[in-house]
MIKEBA-160605 format. One record per residue (C-alpha): residue number from 1; residue in one letter; x, y, z. Coordinates in Angstrom, 3 decimals. Example, Ala and Ser with C-alpha at 12.3 -4.5 7.8 and 13.67 -1.06 7.14 Angstrom:
2
<num:1	residu:A	east:12.300	north:-4.500	up:7.800>
<num:2	residu:S	east:13.670	north:-1.060	up:7.140>
% end
This chain:
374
<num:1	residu:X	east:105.889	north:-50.528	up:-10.071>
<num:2	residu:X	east:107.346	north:-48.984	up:-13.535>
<num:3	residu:X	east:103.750	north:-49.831	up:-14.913>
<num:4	residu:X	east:102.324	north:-47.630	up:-11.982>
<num:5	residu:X	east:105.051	north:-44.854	up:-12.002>
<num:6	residu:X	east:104.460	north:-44.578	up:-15.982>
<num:7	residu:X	east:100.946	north:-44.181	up:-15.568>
<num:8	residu:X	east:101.437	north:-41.831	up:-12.901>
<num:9	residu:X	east:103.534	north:-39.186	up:-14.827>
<num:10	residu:X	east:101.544	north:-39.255	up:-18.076>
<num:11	residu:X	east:98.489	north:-38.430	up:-15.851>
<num:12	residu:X	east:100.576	north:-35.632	up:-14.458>
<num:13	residu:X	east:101.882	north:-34.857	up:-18.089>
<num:14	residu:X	east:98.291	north:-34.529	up:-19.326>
<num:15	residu:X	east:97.141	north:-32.552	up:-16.355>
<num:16	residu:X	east:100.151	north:-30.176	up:-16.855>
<num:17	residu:X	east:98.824	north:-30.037	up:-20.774>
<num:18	residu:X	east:95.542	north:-28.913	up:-19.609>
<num:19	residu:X	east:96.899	north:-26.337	up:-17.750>
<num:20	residu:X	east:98.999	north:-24.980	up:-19.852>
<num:21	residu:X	east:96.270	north:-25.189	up:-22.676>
<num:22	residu:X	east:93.768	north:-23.359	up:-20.285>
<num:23	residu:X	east:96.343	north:-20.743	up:-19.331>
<num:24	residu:X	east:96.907	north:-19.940	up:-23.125>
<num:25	residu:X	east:92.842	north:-19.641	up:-23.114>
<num:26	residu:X	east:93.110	north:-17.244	up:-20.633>
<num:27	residu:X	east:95.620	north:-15.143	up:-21.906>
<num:28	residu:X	east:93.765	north:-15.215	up:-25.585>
<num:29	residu:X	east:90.426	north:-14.394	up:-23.366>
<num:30	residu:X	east:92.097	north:-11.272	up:-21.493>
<num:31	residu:X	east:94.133	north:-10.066	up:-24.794>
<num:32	residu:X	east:90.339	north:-10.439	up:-26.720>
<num:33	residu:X	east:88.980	north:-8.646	up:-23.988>
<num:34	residu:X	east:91.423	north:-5.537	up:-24.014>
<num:35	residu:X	east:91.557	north:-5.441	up:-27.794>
<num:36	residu:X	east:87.314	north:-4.959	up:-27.343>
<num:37	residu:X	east:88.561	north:-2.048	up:-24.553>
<num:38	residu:X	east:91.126	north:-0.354	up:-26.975>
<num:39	residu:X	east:88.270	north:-0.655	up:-29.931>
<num:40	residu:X	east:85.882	north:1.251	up:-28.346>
<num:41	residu:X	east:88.262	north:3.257	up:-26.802>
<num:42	residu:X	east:89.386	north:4.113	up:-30.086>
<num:43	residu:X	east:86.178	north:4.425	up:-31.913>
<num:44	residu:X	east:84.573	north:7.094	up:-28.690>
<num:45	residu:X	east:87.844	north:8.942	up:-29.439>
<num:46	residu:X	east:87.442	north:9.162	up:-33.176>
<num:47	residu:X	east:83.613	north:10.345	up:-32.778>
<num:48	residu:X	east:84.599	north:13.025	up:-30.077>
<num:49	residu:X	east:86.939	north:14.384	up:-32.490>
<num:50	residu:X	east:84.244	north:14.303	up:-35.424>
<num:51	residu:X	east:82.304	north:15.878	up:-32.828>
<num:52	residu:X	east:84.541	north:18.572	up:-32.205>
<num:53	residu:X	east:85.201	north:19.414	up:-36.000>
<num:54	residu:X	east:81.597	north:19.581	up:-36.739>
<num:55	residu:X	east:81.196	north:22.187	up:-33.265>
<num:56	residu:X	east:84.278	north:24.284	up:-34.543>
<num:57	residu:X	east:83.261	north:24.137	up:-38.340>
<num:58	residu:X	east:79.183	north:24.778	up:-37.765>
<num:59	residu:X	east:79.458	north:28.079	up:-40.082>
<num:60	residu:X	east:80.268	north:25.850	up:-43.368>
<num:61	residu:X	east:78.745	north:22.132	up:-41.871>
<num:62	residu:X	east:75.184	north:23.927	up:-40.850>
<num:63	residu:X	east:74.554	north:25.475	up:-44.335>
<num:64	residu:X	east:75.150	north:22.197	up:-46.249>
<num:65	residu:X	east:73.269	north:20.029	up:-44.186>
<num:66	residu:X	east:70.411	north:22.670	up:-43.911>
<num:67	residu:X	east:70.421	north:22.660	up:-47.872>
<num:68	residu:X	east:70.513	north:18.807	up:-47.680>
<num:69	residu:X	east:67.504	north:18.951	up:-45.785>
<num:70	residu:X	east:65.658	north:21.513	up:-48.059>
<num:71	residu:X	east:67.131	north:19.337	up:-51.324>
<num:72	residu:X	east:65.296	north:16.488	up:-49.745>
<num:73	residu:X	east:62.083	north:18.234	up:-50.252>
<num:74	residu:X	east:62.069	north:19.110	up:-53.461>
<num:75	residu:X	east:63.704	north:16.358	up:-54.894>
<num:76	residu:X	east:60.680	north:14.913	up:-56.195>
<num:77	residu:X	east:59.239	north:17.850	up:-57.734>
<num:78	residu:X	east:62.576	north:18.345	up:-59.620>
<num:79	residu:X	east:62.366	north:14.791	up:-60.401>
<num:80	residu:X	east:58.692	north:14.854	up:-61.600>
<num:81	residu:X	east:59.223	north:17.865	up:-63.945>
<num:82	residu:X	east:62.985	north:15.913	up:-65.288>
<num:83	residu:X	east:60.358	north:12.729	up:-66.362>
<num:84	residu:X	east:58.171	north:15.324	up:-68.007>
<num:85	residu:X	east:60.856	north:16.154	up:-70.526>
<num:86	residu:X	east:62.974	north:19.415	up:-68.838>
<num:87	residu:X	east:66.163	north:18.980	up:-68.344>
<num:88	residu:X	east:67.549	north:18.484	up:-64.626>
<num:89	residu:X	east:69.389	north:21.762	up:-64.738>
<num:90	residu:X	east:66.472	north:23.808	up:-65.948>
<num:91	residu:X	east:64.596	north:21.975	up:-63.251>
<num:92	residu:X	east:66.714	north:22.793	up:-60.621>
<num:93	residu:X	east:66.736	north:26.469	up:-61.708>
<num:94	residu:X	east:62.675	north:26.665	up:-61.901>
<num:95	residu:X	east:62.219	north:25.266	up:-58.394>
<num:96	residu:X	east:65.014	north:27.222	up:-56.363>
<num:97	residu:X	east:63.837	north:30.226	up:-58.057>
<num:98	residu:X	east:59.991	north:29.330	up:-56.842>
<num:99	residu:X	east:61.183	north:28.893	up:-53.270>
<num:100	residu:X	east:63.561	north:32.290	up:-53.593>
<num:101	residu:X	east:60.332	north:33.819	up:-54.525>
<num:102	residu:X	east:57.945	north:32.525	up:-51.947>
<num:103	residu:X	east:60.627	north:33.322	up:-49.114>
<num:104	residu:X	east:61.436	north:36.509	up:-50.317>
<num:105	residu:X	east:57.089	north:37.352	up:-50.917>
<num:106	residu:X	east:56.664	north:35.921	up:-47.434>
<num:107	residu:X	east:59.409	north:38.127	up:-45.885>
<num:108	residu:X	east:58.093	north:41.018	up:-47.869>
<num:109	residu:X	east:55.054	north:40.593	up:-46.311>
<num:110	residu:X	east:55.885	north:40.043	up:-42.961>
<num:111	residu:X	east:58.665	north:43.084	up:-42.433>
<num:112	residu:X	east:56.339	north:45.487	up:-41.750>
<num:113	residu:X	east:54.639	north:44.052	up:-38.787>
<num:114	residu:X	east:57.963	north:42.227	up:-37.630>
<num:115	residu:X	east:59.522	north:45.975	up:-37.567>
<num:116	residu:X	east:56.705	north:47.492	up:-35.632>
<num:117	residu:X	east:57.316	north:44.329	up:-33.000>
<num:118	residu:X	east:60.510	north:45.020	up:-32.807>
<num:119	residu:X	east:60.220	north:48.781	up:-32.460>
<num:120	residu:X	east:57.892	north:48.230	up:-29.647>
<num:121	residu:X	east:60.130	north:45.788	up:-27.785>
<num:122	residu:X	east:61.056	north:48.253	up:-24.990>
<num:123	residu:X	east:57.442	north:49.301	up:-24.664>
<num:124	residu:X	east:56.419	north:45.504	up:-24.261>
<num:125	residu:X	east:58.576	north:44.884	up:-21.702>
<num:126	residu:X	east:57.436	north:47.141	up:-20.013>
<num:127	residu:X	east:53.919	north:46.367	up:-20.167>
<num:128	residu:X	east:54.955	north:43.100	up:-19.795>
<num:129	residu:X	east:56.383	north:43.835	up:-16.504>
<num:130	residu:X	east:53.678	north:45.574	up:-15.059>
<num:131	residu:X	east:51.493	north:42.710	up:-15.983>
<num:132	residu:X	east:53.948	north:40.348	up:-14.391>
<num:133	residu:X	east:53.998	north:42.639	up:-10.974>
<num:134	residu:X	east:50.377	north:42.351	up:-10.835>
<num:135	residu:X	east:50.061	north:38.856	up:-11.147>
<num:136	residu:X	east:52.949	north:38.373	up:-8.594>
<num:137	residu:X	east:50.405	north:38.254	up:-5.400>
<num:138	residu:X	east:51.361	north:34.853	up:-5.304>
<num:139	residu:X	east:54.925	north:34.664	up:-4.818>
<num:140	residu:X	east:55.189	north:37.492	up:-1.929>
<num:141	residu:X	east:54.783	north:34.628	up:0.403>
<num:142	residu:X	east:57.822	north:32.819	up:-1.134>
<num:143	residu:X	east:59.639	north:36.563	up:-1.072>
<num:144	residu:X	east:59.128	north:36.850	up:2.350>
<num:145	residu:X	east:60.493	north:33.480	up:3.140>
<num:146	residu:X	east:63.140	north:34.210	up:0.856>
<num:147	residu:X	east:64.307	north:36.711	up:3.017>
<num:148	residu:X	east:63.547	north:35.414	up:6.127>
<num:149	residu:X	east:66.136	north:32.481	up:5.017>
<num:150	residu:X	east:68.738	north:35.024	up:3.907>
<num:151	residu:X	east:68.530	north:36.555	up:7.713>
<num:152	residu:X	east:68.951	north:33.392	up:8.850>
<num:153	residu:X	east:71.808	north:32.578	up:6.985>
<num:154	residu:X	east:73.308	north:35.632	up:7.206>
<num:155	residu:X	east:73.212	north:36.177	up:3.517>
<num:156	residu:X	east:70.907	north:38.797	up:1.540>
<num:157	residu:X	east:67.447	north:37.595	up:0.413>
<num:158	residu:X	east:67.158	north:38.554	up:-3.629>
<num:159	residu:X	east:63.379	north:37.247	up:-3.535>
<num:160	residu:X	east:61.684	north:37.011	up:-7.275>
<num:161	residu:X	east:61.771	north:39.440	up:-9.653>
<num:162	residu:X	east:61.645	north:40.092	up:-13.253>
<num:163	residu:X	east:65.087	north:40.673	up:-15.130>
<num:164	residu:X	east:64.946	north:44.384	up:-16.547>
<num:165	residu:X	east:67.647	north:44.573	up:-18.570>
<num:166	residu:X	east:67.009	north:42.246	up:-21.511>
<num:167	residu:X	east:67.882	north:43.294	up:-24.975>
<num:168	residu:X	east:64.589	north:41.686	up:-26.341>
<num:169	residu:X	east:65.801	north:43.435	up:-30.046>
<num:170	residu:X	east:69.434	north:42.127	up:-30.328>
<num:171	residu:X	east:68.395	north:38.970	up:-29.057>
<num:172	residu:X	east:65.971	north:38.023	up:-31.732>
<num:173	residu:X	east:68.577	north:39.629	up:-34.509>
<num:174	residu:X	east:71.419	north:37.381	up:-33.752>
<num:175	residu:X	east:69.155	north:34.587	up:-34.664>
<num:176	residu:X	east:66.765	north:36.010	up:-37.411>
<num:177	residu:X	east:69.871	north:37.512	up:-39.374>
<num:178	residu:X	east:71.771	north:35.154	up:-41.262>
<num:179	residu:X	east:75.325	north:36.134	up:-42.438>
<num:180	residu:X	east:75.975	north:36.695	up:-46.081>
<num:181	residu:X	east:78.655	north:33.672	up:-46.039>
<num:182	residu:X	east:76.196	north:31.130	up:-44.788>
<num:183	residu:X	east:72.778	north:32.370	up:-47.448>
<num:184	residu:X	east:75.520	north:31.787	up:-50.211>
<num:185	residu:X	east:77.061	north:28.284	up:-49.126>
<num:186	residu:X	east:73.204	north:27.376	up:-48.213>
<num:187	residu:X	east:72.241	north:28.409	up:-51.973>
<num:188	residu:X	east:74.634	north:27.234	up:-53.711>
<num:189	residu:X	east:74.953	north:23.649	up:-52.057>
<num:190	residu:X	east:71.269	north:23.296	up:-52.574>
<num:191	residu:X	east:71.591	north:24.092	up:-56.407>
<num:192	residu:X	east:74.834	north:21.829	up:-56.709>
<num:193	residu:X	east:73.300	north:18.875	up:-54.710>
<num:194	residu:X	east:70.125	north:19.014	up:-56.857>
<num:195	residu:X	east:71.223	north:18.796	up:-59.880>
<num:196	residu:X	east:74.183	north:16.190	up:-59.263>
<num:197	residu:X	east:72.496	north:14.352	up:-56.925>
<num:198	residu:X	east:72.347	north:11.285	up:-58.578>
<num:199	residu:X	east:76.050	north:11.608	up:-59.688>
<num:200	residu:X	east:76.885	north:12.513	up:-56.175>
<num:201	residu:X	east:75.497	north:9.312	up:-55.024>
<num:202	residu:X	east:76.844	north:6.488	up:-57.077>
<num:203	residu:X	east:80.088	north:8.077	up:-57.381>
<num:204	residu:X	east:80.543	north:8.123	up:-53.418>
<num:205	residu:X	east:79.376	north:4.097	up:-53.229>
<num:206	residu:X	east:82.452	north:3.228	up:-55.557>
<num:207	residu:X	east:84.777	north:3.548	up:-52.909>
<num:208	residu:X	east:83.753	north:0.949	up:-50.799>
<num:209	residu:X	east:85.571	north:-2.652	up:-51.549>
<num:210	residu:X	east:82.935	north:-5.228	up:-52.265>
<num:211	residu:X	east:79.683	north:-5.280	up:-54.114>
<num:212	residu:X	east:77.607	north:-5.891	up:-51.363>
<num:213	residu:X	east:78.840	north:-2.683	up:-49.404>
<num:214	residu:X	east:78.349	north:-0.843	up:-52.047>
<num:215	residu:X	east:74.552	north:-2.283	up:-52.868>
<num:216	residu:X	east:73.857	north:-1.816	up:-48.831>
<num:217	residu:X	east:74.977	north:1.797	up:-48.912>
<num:218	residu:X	east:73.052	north:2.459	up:-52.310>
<num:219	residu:X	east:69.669	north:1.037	up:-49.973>
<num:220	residu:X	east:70.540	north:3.219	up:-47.358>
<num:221	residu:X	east:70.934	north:6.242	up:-49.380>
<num:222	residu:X	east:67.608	north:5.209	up:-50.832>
<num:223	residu:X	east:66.192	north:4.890	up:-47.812>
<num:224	residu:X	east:66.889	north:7.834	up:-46.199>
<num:225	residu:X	east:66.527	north:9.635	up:-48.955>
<num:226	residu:X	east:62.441	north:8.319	up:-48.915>
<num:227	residu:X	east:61.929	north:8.873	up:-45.512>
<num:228	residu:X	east:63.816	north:12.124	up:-45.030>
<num:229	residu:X	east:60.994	north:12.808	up:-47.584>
<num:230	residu:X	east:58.282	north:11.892	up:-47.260>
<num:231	residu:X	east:58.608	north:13.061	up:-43.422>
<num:232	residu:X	east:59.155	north:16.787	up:-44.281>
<num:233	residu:X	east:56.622	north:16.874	up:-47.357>
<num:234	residu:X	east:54.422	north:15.668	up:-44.894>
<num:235	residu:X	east:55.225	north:17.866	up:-41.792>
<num:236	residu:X	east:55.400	north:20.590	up:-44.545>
<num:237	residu:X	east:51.796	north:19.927	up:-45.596>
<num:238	residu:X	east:51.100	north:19.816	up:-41.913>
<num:239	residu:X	east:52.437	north:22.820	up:-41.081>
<num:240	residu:X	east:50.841	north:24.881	up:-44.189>
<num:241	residu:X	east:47.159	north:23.721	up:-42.391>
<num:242	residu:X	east:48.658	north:24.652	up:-38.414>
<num:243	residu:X	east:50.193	north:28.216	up:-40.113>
<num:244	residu:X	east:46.180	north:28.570	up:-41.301>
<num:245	residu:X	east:44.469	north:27.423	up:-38.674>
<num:246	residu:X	east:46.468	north:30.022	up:-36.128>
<num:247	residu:X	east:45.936	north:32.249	up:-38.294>
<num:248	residu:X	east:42.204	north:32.198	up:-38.089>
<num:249	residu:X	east:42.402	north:31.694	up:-34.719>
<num:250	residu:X	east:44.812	north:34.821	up:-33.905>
<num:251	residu:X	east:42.799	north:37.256	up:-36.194>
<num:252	residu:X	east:39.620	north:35.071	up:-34.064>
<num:253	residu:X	east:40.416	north:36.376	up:-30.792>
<num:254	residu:X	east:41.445	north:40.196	up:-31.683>
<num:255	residu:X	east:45.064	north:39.655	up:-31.916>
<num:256	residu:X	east:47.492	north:42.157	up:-34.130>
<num:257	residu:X	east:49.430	north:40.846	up:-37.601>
<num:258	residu:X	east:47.606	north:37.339	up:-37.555>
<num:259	residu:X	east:49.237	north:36.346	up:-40.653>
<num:260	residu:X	east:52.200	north:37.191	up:-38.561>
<num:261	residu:X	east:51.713	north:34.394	up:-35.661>
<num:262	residu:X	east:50.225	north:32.096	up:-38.287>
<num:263	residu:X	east:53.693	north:32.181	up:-40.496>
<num:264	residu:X	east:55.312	north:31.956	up:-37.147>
<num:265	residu:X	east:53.364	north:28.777	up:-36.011>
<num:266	residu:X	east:54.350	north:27.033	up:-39.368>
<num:267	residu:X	east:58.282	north:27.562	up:-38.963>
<num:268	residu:X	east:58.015	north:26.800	up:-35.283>
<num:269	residu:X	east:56.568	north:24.076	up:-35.866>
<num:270	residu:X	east:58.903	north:21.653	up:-37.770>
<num:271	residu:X	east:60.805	north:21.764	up:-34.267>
<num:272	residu:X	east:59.180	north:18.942	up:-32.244>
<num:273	residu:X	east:58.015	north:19.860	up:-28.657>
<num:274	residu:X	east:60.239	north:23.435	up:-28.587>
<num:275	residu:X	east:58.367	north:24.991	up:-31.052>
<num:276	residu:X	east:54.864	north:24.118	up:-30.073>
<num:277	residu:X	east:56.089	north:25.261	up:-26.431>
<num:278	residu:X	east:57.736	north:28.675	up:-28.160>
<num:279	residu:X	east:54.640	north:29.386	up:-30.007>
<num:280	residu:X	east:52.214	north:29.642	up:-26.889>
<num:281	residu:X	east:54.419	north:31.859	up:-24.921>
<num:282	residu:X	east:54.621	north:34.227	up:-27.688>
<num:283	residu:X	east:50.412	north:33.884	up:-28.016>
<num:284	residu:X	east:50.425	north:34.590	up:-24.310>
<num:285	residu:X	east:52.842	north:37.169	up:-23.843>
<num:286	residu:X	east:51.232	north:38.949	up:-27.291>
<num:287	residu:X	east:47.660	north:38.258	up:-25.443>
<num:288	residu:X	east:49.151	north:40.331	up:-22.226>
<num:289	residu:X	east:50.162	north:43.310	up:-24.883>
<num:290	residu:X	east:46.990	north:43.499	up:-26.378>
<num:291	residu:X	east:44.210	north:42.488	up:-23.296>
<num:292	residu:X	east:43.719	north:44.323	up:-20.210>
<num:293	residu:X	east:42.420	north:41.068	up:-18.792>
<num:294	residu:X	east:44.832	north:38.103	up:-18.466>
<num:295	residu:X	east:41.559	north:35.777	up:-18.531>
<num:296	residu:X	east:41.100	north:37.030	up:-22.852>
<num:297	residu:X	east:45.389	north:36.906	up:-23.098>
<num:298	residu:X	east:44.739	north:33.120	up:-22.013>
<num:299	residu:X	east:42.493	north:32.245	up:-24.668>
<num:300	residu:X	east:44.643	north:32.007	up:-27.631>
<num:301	residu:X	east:47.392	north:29.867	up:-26.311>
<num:302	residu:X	east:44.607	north:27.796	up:-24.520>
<num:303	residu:X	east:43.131	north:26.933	up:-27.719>
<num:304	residu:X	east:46.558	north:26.642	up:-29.032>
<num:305	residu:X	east:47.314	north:23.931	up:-26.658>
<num:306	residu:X	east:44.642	north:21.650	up:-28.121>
<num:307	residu:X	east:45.038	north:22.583	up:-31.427>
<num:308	residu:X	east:48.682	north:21.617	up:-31.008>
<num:309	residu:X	east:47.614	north:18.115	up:-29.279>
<num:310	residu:X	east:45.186	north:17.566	up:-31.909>
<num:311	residu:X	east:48.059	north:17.632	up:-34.334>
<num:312	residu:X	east:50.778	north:16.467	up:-32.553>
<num:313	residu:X	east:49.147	north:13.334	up:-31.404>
<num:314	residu:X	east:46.291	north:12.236	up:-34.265>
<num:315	residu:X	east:46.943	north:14.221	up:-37.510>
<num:316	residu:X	east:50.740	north:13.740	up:-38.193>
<num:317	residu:X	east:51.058	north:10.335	up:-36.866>
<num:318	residu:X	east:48.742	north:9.005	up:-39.006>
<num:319	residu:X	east:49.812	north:10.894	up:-41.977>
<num:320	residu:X	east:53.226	north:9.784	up:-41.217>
<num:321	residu:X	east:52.591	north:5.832	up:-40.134>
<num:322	residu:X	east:54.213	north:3.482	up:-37.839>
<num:323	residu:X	east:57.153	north:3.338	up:-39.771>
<num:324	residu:X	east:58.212	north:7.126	up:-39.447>
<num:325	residu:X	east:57.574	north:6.951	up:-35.496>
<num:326	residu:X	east:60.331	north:8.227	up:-33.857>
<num:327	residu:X	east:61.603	north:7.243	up:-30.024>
<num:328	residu:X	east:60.136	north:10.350	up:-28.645>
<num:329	residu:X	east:62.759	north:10.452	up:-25.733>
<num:330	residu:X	east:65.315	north:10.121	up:-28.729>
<num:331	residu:X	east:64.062	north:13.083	up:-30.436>
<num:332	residu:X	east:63.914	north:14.755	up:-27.155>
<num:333	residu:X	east:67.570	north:14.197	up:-26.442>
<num:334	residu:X	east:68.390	north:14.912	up:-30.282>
<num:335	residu:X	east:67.129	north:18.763	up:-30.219>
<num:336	residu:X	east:69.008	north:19.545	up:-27.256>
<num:337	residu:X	east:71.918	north:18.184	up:-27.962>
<num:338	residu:X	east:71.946	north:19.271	up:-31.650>
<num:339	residu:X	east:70.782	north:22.931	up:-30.106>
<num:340	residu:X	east:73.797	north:22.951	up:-28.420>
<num:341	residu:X	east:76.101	north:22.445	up:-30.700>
<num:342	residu:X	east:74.181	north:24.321	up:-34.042>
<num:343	residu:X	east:72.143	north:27.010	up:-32.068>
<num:344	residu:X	east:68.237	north:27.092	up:-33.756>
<num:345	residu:X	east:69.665	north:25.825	up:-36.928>
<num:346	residu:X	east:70.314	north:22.281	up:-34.614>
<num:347	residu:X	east:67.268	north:22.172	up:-33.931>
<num:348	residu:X	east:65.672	north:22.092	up:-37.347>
<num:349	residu:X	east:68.174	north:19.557	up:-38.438>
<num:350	residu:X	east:67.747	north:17.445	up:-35.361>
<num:351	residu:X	east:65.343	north:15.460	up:-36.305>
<num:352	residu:X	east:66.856	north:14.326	up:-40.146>
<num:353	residu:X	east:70.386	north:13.520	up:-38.419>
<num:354	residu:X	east:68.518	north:11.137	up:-36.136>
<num:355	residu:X	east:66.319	north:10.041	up:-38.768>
<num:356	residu:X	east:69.389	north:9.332	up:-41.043>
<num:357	residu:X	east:71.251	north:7.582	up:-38.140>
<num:358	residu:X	east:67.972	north:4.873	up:-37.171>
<num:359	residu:X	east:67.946	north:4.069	up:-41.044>
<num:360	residu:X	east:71.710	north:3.464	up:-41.275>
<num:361	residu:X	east:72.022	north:1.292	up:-38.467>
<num:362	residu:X	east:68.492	north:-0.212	up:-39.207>
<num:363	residu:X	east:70.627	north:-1.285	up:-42.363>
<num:364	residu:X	east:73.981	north:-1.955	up:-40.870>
<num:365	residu:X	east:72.481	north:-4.183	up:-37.759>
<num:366	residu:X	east:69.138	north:-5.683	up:-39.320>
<num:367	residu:X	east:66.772	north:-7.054	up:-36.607>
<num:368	residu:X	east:66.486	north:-11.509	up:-36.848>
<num:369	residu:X	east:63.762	north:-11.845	up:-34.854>
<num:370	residu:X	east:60.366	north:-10.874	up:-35.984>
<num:371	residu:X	east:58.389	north:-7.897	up:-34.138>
<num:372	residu:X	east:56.544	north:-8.586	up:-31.097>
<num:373	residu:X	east:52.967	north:-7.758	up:-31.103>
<num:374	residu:X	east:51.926	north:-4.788	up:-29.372>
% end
């Protein structure tokens, strides 16, 4: 009987080990799991805050990273002429002054017929109005139903219209005006980060703790550095041959200022999808200024559409390669959220920032497994 009792209350002892060691398992299990909660908690917290800063401060962040950008594109001509024997600063000082003198030759060039478009602006809407009454045959069915449903409902019936108080001219100021403050901080960043570029990257790795850190965040400048790159000198190169080609085409079909829509079509261009999208409505709505006919104010952006397509979906992807394919729903997403916070300024930088953010984490969270096959 003492045998059996014995028995009996180490079996209970054990059983009441087990328990107790599977409660503390438990516990650590629920305390890991909140301490997962409070990190992310923590970390979403930390980037709405970064968020924030970079909303409130966009009049000093949007210059830098725009001359970031533009740095990025001439690095390796500054580089090139620096292994030819100049010296960096002299370098520097050749090439901004070569793009100060294109811009300012192109804007030179353009003013004229950019002042007579704006000049005109209340004239075209006008124009543009009457064109948009006469094509509005259409919609008086949905007008009338309009306000057959406001009768209904008791409430008025505002059918469709066109808005007739647009300020066309202040419109397209507020973004084609820079302010004084933001030119300067754009120029001088560029300079600065050109010629200390180097400097400015190994001094920023030496704050990191171990050596690997700092040799992963030396690739990763390296990287994005090459593909930030090689993806504008590209779409740069691209966009030079779209500016001619519309060009051509514009002066083609008998529209005013070609050169005009042609310089247009470049710069619109280096925003994916919005640009493209931009670009035919102004072709169309220039077509409706010009053309009695809508059928000859159709032909431009018609032609525009496949040019676009041609581009969008043969030339630059295979100038660019597999490796510089973006998500396209990620770019998507991207430009309108960076739109929103940076205004057409976003939307140029859009596609860097996400560029910059697949190469770090590409870096930071490599892939183990190989590729599957397509």
């Amino acid at each position: 009987m003492t045998i059996a009792a014995d028995a009996t209350s180490q079996a209970r002892a054990r059983n009441g080990d087990e328990e107790a060691r599977n409660g503390e398992q438990e516990m650590k299990s629920a305390a890991e799991t909140w301490q997962i909660v409070g990190d992310v908690a923590v970390t979403g917290l930390f980037a709405l805050a970064v968020l924030a800063a970079l909303y409130l401060m966009k009049e000093v962040v949007v210059p830098i990273i725009l001359a970031w950008v533009v740095a990025n594109i001439l690095l390796p001509v500054v580089n090139a002429m620096e292994r030819n024997g100049m010296p960096r600063v002299a370098s520097v000082g050749v090439v901004t002054l070569a793009l100060m003198i294109i811009l300012l030759t192109i804007v030179m060039l353009l003013s004229l017929p950019l002042t007579y478009w704006l000049s005109r602006a209340t004239e075209l809407g006008a124009v543009l109005r009457e064109k948009l009454r006469s094509m509005a045959g259409p919609f008086d069915f949905l007008n009338e139903l309009s306000r057959s449903i406001g009768q209904i409902t008791g409430s008025p019936g505002t059918g469709l219209h066109v808005e007739e108080n647009t300020n066309i001219v202040s419109g397209i100021i507020s973004i084609l005006t820079p302010a004084v403050t933001q030119g300067v901080l754009f120029l001088g960043a560029l300079i600065f980060y050109l010629i200390y570029q180097k400097k400015i990257k190994n001094r920023s790795v030496l704050v990191l703790p171990t050596r690997d850190a700092r040799l992963t965040s030396l690739r990763i400048y390296a990287d994005i550095e090459h593909n930030t790159t090689v993806y504008f000198g590209t779409f740069t190169i691209v966009n030079l041959g779209l500016g001619v080609v519309t060009t051509l085409l514009a002066w083609a079909v008998g529209l005013p200022n070609p050169m005009l829509w042609g310089v247009l079509a470049a710069v619109l261009n280096y925003i994916p999808y919005i640009g493209a999208a931009l670009m035919i409505a102004i072709l169309f709505l220039v077509g409706l200024f010009t053309f009695s006919a809508t059928s000859e104010a159709l032909v431009a952006p018609l032609v525009y559409i496949g040019i676009s397509t041609v581009e969008g979906h043969f030339i630059t992807p295979a100038l660019m390669g597999r490796r510089m394919t973006m998500n396209p729903f990620a770019v998507f997403l991207a430009i309108g959220f960076w739109t929103w916070m940076w205004g057409p300024i976003g939307a140029f930088v859009a596609v860097p920032i996400l560029m910059t953010t697949i190469v770090t984490f590409r870096h930071l969270f490599p892939r183990d497994t190989p590729e599957l096959p397509d």
